[in-house]
C-alpha positions in Angstrom: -12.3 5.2 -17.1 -13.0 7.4 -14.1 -10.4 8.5 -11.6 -11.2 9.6 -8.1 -8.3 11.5 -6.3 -8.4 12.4 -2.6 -6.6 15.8 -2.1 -6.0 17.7 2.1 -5.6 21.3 2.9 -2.8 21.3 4.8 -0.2 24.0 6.1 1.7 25.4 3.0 5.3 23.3 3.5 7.2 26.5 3.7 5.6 27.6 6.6 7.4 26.9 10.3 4.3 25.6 12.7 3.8 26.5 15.6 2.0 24.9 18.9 -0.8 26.5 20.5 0.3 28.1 24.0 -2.3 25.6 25.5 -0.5 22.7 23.6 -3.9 21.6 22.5 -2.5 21.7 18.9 -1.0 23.2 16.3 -2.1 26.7 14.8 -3.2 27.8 12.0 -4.5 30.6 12.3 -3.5 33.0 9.8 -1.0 30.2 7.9 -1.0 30.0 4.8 -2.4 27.3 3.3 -2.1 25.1 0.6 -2.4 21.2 -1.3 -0.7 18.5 0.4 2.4 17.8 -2.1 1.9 13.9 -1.9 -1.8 14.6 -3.4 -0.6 17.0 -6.0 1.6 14.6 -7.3 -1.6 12.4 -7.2 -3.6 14.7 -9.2 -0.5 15.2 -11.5 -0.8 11.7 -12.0 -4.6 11.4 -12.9 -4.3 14.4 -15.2 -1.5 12.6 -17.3 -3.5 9.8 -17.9 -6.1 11.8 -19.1 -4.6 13.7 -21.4 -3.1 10.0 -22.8 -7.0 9.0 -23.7 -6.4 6.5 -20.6 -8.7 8.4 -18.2 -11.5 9.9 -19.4 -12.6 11.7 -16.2 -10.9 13.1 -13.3 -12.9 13.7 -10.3 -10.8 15.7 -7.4 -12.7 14.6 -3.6 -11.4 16.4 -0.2 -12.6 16.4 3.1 -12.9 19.1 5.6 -13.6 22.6 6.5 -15.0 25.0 3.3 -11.8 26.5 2.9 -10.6 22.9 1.6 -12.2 24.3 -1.2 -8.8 26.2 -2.3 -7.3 22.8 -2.7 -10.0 21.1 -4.8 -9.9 24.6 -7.1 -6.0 23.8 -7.2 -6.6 20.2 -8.3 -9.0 22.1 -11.2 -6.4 24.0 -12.1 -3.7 21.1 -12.7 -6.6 19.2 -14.9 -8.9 18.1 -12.7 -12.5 18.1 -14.2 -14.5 18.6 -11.4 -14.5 18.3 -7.9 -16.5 17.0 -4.2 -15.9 18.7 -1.2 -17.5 16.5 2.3 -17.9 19.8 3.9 -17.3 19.6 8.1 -15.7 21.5 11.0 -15.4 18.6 12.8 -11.4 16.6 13.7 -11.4 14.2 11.0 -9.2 11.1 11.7 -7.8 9.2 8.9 -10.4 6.1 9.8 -13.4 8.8 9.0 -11.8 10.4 6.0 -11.5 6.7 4.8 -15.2 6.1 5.6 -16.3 9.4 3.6 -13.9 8.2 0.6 -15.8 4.8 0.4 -18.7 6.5 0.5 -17.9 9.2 -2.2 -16.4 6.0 -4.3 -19.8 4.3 -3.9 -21.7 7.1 -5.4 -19.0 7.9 -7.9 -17.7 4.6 -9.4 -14.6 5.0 -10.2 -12.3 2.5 -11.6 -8.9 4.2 -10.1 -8.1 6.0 -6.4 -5.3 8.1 -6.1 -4.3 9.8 -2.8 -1.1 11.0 -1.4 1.4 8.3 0.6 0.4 10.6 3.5 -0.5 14.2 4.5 2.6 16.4 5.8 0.6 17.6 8.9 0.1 14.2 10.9 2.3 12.1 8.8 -0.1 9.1 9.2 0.3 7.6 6.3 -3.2 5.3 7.1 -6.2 6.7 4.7 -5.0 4.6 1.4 -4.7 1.5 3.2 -8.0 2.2 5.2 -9.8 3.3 2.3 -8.5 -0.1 0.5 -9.9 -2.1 3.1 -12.8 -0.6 4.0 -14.0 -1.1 -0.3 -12.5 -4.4 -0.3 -9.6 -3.5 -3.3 -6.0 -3.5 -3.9 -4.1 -1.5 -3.2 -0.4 -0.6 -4.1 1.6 2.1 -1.9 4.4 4.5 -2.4 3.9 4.0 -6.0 7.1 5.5 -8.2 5.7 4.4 -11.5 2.1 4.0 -13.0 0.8 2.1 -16.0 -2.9 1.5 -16.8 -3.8 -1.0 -19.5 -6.0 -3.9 -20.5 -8.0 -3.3 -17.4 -5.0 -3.6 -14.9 -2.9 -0.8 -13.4 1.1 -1.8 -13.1 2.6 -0.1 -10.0 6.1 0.0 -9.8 6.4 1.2 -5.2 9.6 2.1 -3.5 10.4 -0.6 -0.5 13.0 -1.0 2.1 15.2 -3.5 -0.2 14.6 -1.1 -3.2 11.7 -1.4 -5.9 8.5 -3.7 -6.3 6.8 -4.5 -9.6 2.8 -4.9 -9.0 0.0 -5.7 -11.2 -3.4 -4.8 -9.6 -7.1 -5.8 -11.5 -9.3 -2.4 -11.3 -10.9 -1.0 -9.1 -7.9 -0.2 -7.3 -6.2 2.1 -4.6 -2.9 3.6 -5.3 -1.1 6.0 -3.0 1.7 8.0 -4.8 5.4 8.8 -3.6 7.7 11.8 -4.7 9.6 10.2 -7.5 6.2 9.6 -9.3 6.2 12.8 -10.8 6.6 16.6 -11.0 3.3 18.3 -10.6 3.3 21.0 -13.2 3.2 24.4 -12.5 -0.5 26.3 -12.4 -1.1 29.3 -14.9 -2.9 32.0 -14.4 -5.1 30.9 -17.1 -6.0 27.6 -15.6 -6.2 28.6 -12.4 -9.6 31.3 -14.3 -10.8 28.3 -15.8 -11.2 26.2 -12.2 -13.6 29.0 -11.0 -16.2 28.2 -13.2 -15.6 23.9 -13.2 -17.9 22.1 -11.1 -17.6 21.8 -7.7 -20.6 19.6 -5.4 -20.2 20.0 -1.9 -22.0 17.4 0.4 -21.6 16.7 4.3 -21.0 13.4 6.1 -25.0 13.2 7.8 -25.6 13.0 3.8 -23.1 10.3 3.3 -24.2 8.4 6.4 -20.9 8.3 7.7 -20.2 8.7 11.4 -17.2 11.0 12.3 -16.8 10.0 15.4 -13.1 10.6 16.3 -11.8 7.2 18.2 -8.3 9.0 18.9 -7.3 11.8 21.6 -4.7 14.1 21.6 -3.1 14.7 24.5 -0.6 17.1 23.8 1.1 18.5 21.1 4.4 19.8 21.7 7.7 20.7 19.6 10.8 19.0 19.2 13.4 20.1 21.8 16.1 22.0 20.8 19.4 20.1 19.4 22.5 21.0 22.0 25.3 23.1 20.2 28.1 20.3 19.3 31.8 20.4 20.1 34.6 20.6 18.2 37.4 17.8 19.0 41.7 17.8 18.1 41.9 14.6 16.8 40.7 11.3 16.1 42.0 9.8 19.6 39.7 12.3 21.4 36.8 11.8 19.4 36.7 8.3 20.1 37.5 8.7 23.5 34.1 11.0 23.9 32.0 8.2 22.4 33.4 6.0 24.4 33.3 7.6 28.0 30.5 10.3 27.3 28.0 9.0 24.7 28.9 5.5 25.3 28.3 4.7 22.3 31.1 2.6 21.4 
């Protein structure tokens, strides 16, 4: 069995952003950089099966500009045996990085798709369920629990009322949530023996994909500032406040 996972370059989740003076977007310029978490745990996830004679290939797929190609080596080092990078400097939507999945997917067969619940820099939590439609498969989201066997994968997925048992015939999409797993941490070691796995890197003209972005962004700005709080002598007063100032009661 072949798994396909779909790993983002995104700003490293330790890093405080900050918006461009022209509020045209957010910069990056001299950020560091790393894996989206939500896709580590993905690739976590794909490795583990391996190494359990489930999977027998793990094929790591990312999308973007060539420095994307520090995430893909970061997916080699968790376990990853080789990887695809759709190489473009061009905005990539999540409807176009769905298109350029299918069409890696196409070429690559594989009988699994992980990706990440969503990427921590737009927070649009869309490709998986794109990518789903777009091939035609099912798909189970926020997945919290994995098991592959007799040709189905069994998805246990975190929902509003709690958790969701789901059995899904492969070829199938699965987005991952936190509680999935703990990615492991990458030696020194492993992180030597990703620069010499192979990595292909093709573009979207060879894909036949249009990147067209169908979305503008206006404006990106920051959150405003939260207002100091006050500090209140006793129950009466505080409910008086809600009541009279944030009429709220």
């Amino acid at each position: 069995m072949k798994i396909l996972v779909a790993v983002k370059r995104v700003v490293d989740s330790n890093v405080k952003v900050r918006v461009k003076s022209d509020n045209s977007a957010v910069d990056i310029a001299n950020v560091k950089m790393s894996i989206n978490p939500f896709d580590e745990i993905a690739v976590e996830e794909a490795v583990r099966l391996k190494e359990a004679d489930i999977a027998a290939e793990v094929v790591a797929v990312s999308c973007g500009v060539a420095q994307s190609q520090e995430a893909l080596r970061t997916a080699l080092a968790i376990g990853a045996d080789r990887a695809v990078l759709v190489e473009t400097s061009d905005e990539l939507q999540p409807l176009s990085v769905a298109k350029l999945l299918k069409a890696v997917m196409d070429k690559e067969q594989p009988q699994l798709l992980f990706l990440g619940k969503q990427a921590i820099d737009d927070d649009c939590n869309q490709t998986g369920q794109m990518l789903a439609a777009l091939a035609d498969l099912p798909q189970a989201t926020f997945a919290s629990k994995v098991a592959v066997a007799d040709g189905k994968v069994t998805v246990t997925r975190e929902v509003d009322g709690g958790l969701e048992t789901v059995s899904l015939t492969m070829p199938a999409v699965v987005t991952t949530d936190l509680r999935l797993n703990e990615p492991r941490y990458v030696t020194l070691p492993n992180i030597m023996k990703a620069k010499k796995k192979r990595l292909d890197t093709t573009t979207p003209a060879d894909l036949g994909v249009d990147i067209k972005p169908n979305l503008k962004t206006l404006k990106v700005m920051e959150p405003p500032k939260r207002s100091a709080g006050i500090k209140v002598p006793d129950v009466a007063a505080l409910v008086d406040k809600l009541k009279t100032e944030a009429k709220v009661i």
